[in-house]
BALOBA-1460 file (C-alpha; in Angstrom, 3 decimals):
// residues 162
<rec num="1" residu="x" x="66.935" y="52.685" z="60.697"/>
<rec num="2" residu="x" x="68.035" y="54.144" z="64.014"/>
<rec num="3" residu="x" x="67.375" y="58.024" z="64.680"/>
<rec num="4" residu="x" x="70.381" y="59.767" z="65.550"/>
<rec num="5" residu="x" x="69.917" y="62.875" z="68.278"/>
<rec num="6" residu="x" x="69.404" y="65.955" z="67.433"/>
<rec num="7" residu="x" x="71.708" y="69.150" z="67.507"/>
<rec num="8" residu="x" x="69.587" y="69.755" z="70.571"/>
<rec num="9" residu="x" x="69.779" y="66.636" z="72.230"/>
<rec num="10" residu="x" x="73.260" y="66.098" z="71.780"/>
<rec num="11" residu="x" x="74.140" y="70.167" z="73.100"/>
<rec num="12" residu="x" x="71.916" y="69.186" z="76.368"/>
<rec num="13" residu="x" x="74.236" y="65.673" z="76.540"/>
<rec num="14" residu="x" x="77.411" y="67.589" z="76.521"/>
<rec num="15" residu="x" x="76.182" y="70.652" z="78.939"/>
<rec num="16" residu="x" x="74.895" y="68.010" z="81.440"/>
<rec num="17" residu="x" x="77.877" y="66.432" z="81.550"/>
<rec num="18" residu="x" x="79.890" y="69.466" z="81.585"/>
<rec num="19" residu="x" x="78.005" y="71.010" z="84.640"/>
<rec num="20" residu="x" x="77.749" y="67.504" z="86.252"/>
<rec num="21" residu="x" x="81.272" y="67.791" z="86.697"/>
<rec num="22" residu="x" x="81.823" y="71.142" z="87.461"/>
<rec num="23" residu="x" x="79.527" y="71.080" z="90.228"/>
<rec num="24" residu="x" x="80.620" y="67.810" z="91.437"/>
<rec num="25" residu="x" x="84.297" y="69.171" z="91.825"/>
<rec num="26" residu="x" x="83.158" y="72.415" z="93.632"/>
<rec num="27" residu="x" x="81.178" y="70.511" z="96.218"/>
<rec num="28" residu="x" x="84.269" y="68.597" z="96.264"/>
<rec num="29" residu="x" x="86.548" y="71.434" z="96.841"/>
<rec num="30" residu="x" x="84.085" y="73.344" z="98.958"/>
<rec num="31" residu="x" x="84.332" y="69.633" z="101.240"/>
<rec num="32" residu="x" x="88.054" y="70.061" z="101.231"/>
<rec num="33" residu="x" x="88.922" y="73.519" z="102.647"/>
<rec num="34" residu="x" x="86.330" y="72.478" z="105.524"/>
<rec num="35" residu="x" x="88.371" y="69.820" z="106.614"/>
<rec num="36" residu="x" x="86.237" y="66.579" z="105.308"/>
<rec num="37" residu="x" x="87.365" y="63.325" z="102.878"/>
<rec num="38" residu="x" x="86.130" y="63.409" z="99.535"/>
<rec num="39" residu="x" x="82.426" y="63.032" z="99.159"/>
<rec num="40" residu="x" x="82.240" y="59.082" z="98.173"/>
<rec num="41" residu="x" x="83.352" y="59.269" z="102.152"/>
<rec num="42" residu="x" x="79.959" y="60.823" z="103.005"/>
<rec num="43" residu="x" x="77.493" y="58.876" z="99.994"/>
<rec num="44" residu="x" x="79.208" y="55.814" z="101.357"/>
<rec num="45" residu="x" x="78.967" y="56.438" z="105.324"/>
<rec num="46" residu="x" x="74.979" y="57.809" z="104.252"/>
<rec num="47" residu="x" x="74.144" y="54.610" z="102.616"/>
<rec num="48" residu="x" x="75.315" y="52.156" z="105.396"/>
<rec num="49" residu="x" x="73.513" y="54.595" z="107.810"/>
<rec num="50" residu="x" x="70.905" y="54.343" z="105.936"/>
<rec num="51" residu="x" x="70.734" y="50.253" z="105.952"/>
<rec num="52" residu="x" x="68.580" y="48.529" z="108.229"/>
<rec num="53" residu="x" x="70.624" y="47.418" z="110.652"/>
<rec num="54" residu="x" x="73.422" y="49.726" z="109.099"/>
<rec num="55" residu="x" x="75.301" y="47.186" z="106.994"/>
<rec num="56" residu="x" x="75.506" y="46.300" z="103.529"/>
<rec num="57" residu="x" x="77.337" y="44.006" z="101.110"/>
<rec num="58" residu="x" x="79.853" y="45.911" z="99.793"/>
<rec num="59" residu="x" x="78.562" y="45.314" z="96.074"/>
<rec num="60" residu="x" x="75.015" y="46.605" z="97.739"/>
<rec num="61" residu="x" x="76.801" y="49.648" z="98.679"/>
<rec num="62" residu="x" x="77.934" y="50.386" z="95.287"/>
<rec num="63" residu="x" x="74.652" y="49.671" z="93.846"/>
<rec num="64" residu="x" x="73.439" y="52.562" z="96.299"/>
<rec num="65" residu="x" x="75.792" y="55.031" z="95.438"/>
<rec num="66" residu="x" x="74.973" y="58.130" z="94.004"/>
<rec num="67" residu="x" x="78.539" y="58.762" z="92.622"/>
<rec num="68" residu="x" x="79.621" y="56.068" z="90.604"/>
<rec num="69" residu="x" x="82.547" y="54.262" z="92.415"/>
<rec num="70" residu="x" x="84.892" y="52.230" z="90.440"/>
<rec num="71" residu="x" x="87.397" y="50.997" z="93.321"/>
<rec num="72" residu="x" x="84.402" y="50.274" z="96.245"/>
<rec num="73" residu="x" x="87.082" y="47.850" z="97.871"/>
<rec num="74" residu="x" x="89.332" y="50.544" z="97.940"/>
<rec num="75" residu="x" x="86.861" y="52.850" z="99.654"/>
<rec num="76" residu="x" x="85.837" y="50.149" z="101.851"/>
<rec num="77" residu="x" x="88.991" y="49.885" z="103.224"/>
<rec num="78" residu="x" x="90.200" y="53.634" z="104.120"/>
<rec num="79" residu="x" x="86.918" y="53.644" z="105.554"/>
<rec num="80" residu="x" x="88.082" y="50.336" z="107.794"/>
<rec num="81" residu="x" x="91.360" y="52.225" z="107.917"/>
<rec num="82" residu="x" x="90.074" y="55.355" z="109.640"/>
<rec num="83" residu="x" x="87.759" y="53.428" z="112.030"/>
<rec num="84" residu="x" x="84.197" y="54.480" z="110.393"/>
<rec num="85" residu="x" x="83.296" y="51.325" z="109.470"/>
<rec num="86" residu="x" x="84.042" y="47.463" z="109.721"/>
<rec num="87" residu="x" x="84.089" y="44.061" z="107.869"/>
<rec num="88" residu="x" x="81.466" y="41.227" z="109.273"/>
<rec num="89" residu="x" x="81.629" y="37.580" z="107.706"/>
<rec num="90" residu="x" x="78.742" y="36.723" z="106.780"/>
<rec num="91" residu="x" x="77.299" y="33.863" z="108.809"/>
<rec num="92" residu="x" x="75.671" y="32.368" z="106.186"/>
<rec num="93" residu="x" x="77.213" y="32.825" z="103.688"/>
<rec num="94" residu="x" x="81.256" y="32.128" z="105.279"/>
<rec num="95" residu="x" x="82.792" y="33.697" z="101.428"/>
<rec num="96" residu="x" x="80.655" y="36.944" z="101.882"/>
<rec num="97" residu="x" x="80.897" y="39.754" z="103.934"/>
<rec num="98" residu="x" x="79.102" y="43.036" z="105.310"/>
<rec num="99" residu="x" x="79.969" y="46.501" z="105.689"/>
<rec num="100" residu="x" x="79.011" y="48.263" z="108.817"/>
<rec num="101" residu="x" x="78.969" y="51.591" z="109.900"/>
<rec num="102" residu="x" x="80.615" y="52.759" z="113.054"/>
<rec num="103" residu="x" x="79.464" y="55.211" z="115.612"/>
<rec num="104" residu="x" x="82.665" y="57.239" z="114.663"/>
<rec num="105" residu="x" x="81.319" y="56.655" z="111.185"/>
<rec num="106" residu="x" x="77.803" y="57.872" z="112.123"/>
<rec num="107" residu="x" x="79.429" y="61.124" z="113.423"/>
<rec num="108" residu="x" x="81.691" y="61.921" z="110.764"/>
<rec num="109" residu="x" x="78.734" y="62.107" z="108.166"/>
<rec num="110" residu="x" x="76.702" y="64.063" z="110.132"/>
<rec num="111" residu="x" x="79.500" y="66.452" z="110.680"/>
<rec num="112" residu="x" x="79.820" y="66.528" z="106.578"/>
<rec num="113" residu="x" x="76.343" y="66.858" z="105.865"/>
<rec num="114" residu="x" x="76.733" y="71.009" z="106.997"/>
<rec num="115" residu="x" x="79.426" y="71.491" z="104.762"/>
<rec num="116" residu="x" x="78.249" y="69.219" z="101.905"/>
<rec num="117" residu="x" x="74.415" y="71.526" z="102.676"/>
<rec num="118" residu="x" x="76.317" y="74.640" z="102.355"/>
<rec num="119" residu="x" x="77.783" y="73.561" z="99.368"/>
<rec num="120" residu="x" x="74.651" y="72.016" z="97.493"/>
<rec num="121" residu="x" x="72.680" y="75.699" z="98.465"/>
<rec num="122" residu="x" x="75.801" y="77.937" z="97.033"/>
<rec num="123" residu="x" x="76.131" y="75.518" z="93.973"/>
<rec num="124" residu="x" x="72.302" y="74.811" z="93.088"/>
<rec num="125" residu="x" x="70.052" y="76.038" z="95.288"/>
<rec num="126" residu="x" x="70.852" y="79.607" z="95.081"/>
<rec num="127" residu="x" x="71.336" y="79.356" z="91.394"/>
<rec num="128" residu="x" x="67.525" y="78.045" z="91.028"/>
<rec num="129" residu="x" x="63.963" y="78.593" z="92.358"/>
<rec num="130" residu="x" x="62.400" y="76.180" z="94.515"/>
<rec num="131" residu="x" x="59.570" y="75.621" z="90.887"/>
<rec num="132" residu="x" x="63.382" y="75.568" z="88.474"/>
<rec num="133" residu="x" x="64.539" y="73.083" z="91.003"/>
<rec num="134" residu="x" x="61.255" y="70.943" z="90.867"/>
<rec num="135" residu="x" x="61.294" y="71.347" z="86.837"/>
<rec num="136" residu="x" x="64.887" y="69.756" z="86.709"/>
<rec num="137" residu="x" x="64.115" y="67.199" z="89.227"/>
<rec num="138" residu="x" x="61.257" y="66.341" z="86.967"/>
<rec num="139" residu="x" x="63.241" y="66.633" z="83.802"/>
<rec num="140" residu="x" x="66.292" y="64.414" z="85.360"/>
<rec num="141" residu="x" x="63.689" y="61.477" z="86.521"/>
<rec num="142" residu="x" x="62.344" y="61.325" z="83.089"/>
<rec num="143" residu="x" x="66.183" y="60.394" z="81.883"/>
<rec num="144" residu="x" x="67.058" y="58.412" z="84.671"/>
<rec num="145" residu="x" x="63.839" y="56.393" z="83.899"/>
<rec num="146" residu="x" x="64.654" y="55.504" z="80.399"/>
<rec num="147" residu="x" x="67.860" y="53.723" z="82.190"/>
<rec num="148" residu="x" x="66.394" y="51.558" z="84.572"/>
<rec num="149" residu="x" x="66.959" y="53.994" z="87.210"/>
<rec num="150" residu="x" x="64.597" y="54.801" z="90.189"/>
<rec num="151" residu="x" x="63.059" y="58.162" z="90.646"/>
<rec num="152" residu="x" x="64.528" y="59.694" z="93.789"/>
<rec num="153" residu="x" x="62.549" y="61.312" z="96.221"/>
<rec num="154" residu="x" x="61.401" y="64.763" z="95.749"/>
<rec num="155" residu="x" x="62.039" y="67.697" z="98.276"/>
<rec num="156" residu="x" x="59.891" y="67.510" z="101.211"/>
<rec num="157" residu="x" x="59.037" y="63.642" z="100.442"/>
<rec num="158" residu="x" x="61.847" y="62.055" z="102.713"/>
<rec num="159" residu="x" x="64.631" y="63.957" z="105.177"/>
<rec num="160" residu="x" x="67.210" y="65.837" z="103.006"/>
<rec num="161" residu="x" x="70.461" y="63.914" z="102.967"/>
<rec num="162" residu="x" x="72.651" y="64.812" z="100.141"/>
């Protein structure tokens, strides 16, 4: 017999998801009256920075997203559009393609990463202590880890970036 969750569980379910997306649309806004493109823009641009020789398959870049994009191609190609990244053909592969960043691309997500900072310190991290901030990191690995996902790196382990 399965256990269902408890009153508890399930009130933490709905609160997480609640403030999830409340945060996620101030960022967001705050993102919008400073002039930048929605923040899959900047996880995108981050990721293919991020990338070796900064390119990835575009199913690669979904797979590194933080924000769970449903139209990637779509992304993919506003960000071809608007000159901060281009297609490669794969050379060995002649069906397959990369995503690279462009310098222009490079720029723009630097520019983003104040405003997006701003916006993470006036949304969380002037809401919680540096120890409240640890505890929910800690807290939000042990969930991700019972889905197969990876524990992110903690403040201080690797340069901030989101």
């Amino acid at each position: 017999m399965k256990r269902k969750p408890s009153t508890e569980a399930t009130a933490a379910w709905i609160r997480l998801m609640r403030v999830q997306s409340r945060v996620l649309d101030c960022v967001e806004q705050d993102l919008k009256k400073a002039g930048f493109p929605p923040l899959a823009w900047y996880d995108a641009l981050l990721e293919l920075s991020r990338a070796p020789s900064g390119e990835l398959r575009p199913v690669e870049l979904e797979r590194q997203m933080l924000l769970p994009q449903y139209s990637t191609s779509r992304l993919i190609d506003r960000l071809v559009d608007e000159g901060l990244a281009c297609r490669r053909e794969c050379k060995i592969d002649k069906r397959g393609q990369f995503v690279e960043i462009t310098e222009a691309g490079r720029e723009l997500q630097k520019r983003m990463w104040s405003a997006y900072s701003a916006a993470i310190e006036k949304h969380v991290g002037s809401k919680l202590s540096d120890a409240d901030a640890v505890r929910l990191s800690a807290l939000l690995d042990r969930l991700g880890c019972s889905c197969g996902e990876m524990r992110l790196p903690a403040a201080g382990e690797s340069q901030p970036s989101r």
